[in-house]
MARDOSE-307741 format. One record per residue (C-alpha): residue in three letters; x, y, z; chain; residue number from 1. Coordinates in nm, 4 decimals, always signed. Example, Ala and Ser with C-alpha at 12.3 -4.5 7.8 and 13.67 -1.06 7.14 Angstrom:
% MARDOSE-307741
@residuo:ala | x:+1.2300 | y:-0.4500 | z:+0.7800 | cadena:A | num:1 .
@residuo:ser | x:+1.3670 | y:-0.1060 | z:+0.7140 | cadena:A | num:2 .
% end
This chain:
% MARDOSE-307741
@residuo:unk | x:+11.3054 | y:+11.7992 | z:+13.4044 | cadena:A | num:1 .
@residuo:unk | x:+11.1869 | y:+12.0825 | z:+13.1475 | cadena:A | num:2 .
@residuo:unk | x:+10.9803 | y:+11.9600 | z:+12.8655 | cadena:A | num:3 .
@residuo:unk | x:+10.8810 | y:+12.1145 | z:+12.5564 | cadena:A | num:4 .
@residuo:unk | x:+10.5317 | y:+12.1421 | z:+12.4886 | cadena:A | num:5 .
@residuo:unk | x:+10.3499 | y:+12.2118 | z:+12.1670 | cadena:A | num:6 .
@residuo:unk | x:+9.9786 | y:+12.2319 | z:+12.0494 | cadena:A | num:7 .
@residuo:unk | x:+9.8441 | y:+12.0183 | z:+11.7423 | cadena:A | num:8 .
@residuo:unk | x:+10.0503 | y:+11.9912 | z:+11.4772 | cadena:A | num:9 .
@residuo:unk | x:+10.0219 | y:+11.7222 | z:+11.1722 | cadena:A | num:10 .
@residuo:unk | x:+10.2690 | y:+11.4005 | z:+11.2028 | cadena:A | num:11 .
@residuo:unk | x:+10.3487 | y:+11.4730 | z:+10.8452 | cadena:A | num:12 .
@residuo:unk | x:+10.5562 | y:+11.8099 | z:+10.9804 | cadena:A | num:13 .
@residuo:unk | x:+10.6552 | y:+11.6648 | z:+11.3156 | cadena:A | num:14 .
@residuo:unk | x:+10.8611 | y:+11.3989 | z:+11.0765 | cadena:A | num:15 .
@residuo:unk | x:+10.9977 | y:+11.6580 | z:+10.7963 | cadena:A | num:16 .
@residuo:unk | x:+11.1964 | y:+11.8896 | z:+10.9727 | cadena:A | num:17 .
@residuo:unk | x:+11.2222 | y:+12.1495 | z:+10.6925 | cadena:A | num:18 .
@residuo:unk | x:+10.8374 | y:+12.0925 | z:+10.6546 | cadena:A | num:19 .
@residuo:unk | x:+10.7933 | y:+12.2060 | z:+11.0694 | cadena:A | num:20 .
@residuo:unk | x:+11.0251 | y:+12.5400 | z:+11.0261 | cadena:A | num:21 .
@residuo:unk | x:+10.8365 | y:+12.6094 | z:+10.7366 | cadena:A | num:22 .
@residuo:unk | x:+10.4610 | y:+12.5676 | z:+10.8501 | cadena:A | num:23 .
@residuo:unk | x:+10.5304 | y:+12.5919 | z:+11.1832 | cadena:A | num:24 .
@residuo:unk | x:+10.8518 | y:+12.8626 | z:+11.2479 | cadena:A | num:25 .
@residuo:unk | x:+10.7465 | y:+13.0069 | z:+11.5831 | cadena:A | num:26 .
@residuo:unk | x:+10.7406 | y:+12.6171 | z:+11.7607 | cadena:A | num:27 .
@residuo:unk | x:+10.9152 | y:+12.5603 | z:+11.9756 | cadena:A | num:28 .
@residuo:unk | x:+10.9901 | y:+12.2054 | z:+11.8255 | cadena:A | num:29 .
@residuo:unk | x:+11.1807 | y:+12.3510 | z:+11.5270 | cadena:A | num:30 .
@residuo:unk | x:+11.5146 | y:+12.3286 | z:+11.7246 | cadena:A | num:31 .
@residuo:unk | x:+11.4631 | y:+12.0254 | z:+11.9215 | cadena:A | num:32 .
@residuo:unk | x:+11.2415 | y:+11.7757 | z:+11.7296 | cadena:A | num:33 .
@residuo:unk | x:+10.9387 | y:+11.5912 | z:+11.8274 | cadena:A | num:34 .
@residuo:unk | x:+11.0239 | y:+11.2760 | z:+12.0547 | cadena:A | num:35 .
@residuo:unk | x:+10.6302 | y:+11.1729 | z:+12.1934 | cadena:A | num:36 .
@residuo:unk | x:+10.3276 | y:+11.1296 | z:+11.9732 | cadena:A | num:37 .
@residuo:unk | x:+9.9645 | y:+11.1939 | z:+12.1502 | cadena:A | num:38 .
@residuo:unk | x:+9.6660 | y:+11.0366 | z:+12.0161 | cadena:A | num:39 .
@residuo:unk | x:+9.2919 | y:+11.1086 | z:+12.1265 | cadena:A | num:40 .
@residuo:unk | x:+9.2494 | y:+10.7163 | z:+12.1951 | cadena:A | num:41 .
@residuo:unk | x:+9.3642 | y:+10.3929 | z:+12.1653 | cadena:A | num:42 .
@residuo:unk | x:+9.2241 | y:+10.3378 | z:+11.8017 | cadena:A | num:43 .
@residuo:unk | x:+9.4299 | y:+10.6188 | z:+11.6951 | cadena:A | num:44 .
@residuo:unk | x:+9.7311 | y:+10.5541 | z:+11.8266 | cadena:A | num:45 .
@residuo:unk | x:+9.7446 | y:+10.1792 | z:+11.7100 | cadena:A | num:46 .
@residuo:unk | x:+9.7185 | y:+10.2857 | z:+11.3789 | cadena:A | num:47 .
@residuo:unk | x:+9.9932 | y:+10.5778 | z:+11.4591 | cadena:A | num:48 .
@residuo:unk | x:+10.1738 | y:+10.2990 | z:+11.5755 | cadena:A | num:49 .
@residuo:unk | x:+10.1705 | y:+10.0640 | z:+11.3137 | cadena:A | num:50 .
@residuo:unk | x:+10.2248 | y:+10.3257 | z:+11.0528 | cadena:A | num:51 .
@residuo:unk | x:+10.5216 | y:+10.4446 | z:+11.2251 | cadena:A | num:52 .
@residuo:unk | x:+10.6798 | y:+10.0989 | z:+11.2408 | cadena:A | num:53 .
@residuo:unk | x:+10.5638 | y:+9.9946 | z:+10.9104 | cadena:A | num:54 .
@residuo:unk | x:+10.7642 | y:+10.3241 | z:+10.7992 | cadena:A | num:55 .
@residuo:unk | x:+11.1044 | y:+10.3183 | z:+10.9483 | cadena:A | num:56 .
@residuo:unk | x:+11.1283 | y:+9.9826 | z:+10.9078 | cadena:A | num:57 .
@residuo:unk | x:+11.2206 | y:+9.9045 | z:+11.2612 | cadena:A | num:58 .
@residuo:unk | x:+11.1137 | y:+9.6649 | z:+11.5295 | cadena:A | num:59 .
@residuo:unk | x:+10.8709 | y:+9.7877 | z:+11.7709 | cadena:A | num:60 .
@residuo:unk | x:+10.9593 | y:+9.7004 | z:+12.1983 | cadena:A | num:61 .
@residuo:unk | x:+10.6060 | y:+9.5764 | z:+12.3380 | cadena:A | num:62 .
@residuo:unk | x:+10.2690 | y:+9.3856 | z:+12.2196 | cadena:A | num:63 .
@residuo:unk | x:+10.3880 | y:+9.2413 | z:+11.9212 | cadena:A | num:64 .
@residuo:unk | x:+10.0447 | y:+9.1754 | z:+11.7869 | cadena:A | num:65 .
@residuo:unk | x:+9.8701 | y:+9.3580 | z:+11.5550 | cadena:A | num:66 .
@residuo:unk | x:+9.4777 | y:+9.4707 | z:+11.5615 | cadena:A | num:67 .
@residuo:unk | x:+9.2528 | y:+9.4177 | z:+11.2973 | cadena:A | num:68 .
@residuo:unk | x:+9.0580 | y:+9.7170 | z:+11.1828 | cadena:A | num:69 .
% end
């Protein structure tokens, strides 16, 4: 498998394609899209998570409970 690896960029961008090219031309990610977030820790990336779902509007596959910050 090849994957695509790129430093840190801002979830705003990674979710705006036009917004990536334009901030970000020389990534790598401009062609192919973003398809895994990374989060420093688990804090982070339940609020990354719930933001995201809360979003799009979709149904998240997993814990189904939410944490209380």
């Amino acid at each position: 498998m090849d994957f695509i690896v790129d430093g840190d960029i801002q979830v705003s961008f990674v979710f705006d394609p036009e917004a990536l090219k334009e901030n970000y031309p020389f990534s790598p990610l401009v062609e192919k899209g973003a398809n895994v977030l990374i989060f420093p820790n688990l804090a982070a990336a339940n609020i990354g998570y719930q933001l995201v779902q809360d979003i799009s509007g979709t149904e998240s596959v997993g814990q189904k409970h939410r944490q209380q910050y």
